[in-house]
PANU-648838 format. One record per residue (C-alpha): z, y, x; residue in one letter. Coordinates in steps of 0.25 Angstrom, whole numbers, plus 5000, padded with zeros to 4 digits. Last residue first. Layout:
! residues N
ZYXA
...
This chain:
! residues 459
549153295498X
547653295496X
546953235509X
546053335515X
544553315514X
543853225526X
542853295535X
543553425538X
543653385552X
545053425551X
545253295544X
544653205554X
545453245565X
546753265558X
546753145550X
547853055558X
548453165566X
548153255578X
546853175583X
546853235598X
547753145601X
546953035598X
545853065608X
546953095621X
547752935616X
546152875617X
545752795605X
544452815608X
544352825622X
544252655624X
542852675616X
542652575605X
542952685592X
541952785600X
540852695604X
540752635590X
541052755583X
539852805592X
538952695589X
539152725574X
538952865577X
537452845583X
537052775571X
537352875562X
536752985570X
535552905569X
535552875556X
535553025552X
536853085550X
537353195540X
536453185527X
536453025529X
535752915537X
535552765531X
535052645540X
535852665552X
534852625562X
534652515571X
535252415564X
534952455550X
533452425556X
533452305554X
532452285541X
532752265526X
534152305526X
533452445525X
532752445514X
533052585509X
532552645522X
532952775523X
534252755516X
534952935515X
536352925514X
536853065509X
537752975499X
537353015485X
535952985493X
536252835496X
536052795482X
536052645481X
536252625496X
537752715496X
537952645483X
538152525487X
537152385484X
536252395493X
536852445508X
536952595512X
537252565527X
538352665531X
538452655546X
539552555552X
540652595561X
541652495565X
543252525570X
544152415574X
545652435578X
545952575571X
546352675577X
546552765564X
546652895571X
545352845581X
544652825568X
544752965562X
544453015575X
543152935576X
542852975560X
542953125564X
541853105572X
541053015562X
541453135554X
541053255562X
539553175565X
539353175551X
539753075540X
539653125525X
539052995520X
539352875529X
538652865542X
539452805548X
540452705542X
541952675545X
542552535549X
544152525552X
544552375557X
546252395558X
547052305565X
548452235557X
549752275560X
550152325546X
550252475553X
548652465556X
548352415543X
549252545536X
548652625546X
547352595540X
547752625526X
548452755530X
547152795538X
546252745526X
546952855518X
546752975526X
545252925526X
545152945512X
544952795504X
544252755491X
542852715499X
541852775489X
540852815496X
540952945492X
542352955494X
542452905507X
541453005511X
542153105506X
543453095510X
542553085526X
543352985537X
542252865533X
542152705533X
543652655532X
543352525530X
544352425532X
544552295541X
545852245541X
546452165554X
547552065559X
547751975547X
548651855550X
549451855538X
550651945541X
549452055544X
548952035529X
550152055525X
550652155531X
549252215527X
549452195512X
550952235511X
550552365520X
549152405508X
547752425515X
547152375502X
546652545499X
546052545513X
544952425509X
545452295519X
544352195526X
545152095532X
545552025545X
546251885549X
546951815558X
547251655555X
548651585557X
548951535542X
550351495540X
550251465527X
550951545520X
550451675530X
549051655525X
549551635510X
550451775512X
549151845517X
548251795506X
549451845497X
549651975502X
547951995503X
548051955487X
549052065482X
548452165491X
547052155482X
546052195491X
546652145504X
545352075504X
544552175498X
543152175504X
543352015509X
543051985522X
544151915525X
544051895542X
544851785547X
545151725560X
545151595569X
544051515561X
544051385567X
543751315554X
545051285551X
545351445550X
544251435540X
544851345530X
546251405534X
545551545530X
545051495519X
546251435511X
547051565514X
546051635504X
545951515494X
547651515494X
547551675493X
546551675481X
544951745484X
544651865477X
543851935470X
543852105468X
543252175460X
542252275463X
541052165464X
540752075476X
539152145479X
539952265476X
540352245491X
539152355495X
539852455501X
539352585505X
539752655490X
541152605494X
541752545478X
542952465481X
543452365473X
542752255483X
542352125478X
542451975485X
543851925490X
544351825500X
543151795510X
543551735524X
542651785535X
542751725550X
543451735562X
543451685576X
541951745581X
540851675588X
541151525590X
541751505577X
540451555569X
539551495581X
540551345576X
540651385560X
539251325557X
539451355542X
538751285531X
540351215531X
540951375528X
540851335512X
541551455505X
542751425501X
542851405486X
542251505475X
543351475465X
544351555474X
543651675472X
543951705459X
543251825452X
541951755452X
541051865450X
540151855437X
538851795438X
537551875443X
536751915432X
535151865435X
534251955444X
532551955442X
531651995451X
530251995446X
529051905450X
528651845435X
529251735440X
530751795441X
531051815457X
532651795459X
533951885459X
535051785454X
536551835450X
536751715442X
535851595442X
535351565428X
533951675428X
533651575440X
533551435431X
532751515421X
531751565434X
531451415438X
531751395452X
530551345462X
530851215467X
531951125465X
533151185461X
533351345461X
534151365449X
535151265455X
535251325469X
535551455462X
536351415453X
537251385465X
536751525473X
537351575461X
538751515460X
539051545476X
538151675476X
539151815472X
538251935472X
536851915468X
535751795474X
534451845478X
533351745476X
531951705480X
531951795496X
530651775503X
529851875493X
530551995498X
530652135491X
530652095477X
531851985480X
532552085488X
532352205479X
532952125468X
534152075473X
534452205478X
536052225478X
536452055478X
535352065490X
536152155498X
537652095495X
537251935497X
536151855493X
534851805496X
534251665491X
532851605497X
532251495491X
531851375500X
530551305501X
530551265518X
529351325525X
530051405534X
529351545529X
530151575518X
531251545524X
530951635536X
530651755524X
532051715517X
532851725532X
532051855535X
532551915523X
534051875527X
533851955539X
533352075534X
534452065523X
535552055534X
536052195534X
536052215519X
536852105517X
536351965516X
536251825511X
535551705513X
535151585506X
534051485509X
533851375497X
533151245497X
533451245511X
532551145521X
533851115532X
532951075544X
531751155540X
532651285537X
533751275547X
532351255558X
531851395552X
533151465553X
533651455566X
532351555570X
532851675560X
533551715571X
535151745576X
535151625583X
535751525575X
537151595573X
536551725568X
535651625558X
536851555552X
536151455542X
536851385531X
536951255525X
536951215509X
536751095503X
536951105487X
537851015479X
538451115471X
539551125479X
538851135489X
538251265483X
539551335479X
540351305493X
538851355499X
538851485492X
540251525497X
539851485513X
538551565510X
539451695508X
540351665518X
539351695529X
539951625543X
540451765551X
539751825562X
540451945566X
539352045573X
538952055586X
538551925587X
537651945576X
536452015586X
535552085580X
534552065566X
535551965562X
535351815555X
535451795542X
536551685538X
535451575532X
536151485517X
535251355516X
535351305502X
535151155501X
534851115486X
């Protein structure tokens, strides 16, 4: 068969975001080549940033099979993409996957009759059967109920989901992922550094986040296959690494040995990583900086005990000090990214969080509002958060760009909104690491402490 695989295009510019190639199709397309299946891709942000480069991909290429995945922020698009299929004349099935529709297979294929299948979770085995199930033609509903982890439309009209198969616990026997559908050359052009997956599953349980799509436990890639990849890609022109993996220093043992393998063989390649506070150990991060990385992201997300404990982060924001000063003292840069708008926050609080942030100095800060996505707990029942949704479809439209798309009982969206910007404006401006600003903050917690926002730490 020959599956085209479309990246969604944005609803603003993507050059002000990282542009990265979407590893999630090249995984698929090692397992359906090897299958005897043709398979190209389609990188809309690079091809204009329409829905225009599609129709001539589509005539010229005529796909049996159109695939396209998607969070919550690109559902829009990727909806657009089945509709334009749809209407291009060319008799291809349309297949979503990714972490929104994994959470609301059915609502998706109730909701919009351009979209036949909904693939759950994992995809490089299931998009195989898949291809087979579907064959020539129309697929038979007995050949479907056998591809796991499958949302499709029954013949008597009605959604029906088949058992997705277990997790594969070792990575390694996935292979690389098949970066050939890429054209690397805009990807080369634009930005030095590319994504390297190790490990898929988060132990954590953040009501906001929506990683359950991996599972809780972890997976993970070998060392030897870890170092293999990044020389694949540093031959491909790549000149920088970013492991995007949710615990990649997850289980220390492992980030030692990646780093010790990196160093064995002499590999010259920076790299950054995501790190939860708790993996922030001084063996690990010695390591890591040994071996060429130079910066850990890590989300700190609120100043408030309570918060923190609600939405089950497992941190206090004395503790994320000590874990942040350990990167910092290990040599390597610090990315520290906090939400507005979380439960609790108030115009004190966003203030306080400033402060707080200016006693960690951190070298990159972001601000993101809380977007209750499917598949947390903060979007399942929003109101044991004082999150009010007022539009529960809201990755169906634009609008989230505009507007915050949740408020809560201490900021409207509006007030939310606006102290993103300030952050922003704050955290950017030469004034805000000013020597007569600091001293005014007596010690690492004063500020924020006698605030009376967070509780005291027990002695």
């Amino acid at each position: 068969m020959r599956v085209l695989f479309v990246n969604p295009h944005y609803p603003h510019d993507p050059f002000t975001l990282l542009l990265h190639p979407p590893l999630c199709y090249a995984y698929m397309s090692t397992h359906l080549k090897a299958a005897g299946h043709e398979v190209r891709h389609a990188d809309l942000p690079f091809l204009g940033n329409t829905l225009d480069a599609l129709g001539p991909i589509l005539a010229d290429y005529r796909p049996d099979l159109v695939g396209v995945t998607s969070v919550a922020q690109s559902y829009c698009q990727a909806l657009e993409i089945a509709a334009a299929v749809k209407n291009s004349g060319v008799d291809a099935k349309v297949v979503f996957g990714g972490p929104h529709v994994t959470f609301l297979p059915t609502e998706c294929l109730t909701r919009h009759a351009d979209v036949d299948y909904v693939l759950l979770y994992d995809a490089e085995q299931s998009i195989v059967e898949l291809c087979a199930a579907i064959g020539p033609g129309r697929a038979e509903e007995a050949a479907l109920r056998k591809v796991s982890g499958l949302a499709f439309r029954t013949d008597a009209g009605s959604v029906a989901l088949t058992p997705p198969a277990p997790p594969l616990m070792a990575l390694d026997e996935l292979g690389r992922p098949d970066r050939s559908i890429f054209d690397l050359a805009p990807y080369l052009a634009y930005d030095y550094e590319t994504v390297v997956m190790t490990a898929r599953g988060c132990p954590s349980r953040c009501t906001f986040c929506s990683t359950t799509i991996a599972g809780r436990k972890p997976r993970w890639n070998s060392p030897v296959h870890v170092v293999d990849e990044m020389e694949e890609v540093a031959e491909l022109g790549f000149q920088s690494i970013f492991f995007g993996d949710d615990t990649f220093s997850g289980d220390p043992k492992r980030a030692i040995a990646i780093s010790a393998e990196i160093r064995a063989r002499g590999l010259d390649l920076p790299w950054t990583s995501n790190m939860r506070a708790q993996d922030a150990k001084p063996a690990v991060l010695e390591a890591m900086r040994e071996a060429g990385a130079y910066r850990v992201f890590m989300g700190f997300e609120s100043i408030q005990k309570a918060t923190l404990r609600l939405i089950k982060k497992g941190a206090t924001p004395e503790r994320m000090i000590e874990k942040a000063r350990l990167v910092m003292d290990a040599g390597l840069e610090l990315h520290a990214s906090f939400i507005i708008g979380a439960p609790g926050d108030t115009d004190e609080t966003l203030a306080a969080t400033l402060d707080y942030i200016r006693l960690l100095n951190p070298t990159v800060a972001t601000f993101n509002v809380m977007e209750p996505r499917p598949g947390t707990d903060v979007f399942s029942r929003p109101e044991q958060y004082g999150i009010e949704i007022p539009d529960r479809y809201w990755y169906e439209s634009t609008g989230w760009l505009y507007e915050p798309v949740c408020r809560t009982t201490t900021l409207t969206s509006t007030q939310i909104r606006d102290w993103v910007d300030q952050c922003y404006m704050e955290f950017c401006s030469p004034d805000f690491r000013a020597p007569e600003r600091l001293a005014t903050l007596d010690d690492a917690t004063s500020q924020w402490r006698s605030s009376g926002l967070v509780e005291p730490v027990a002695g």
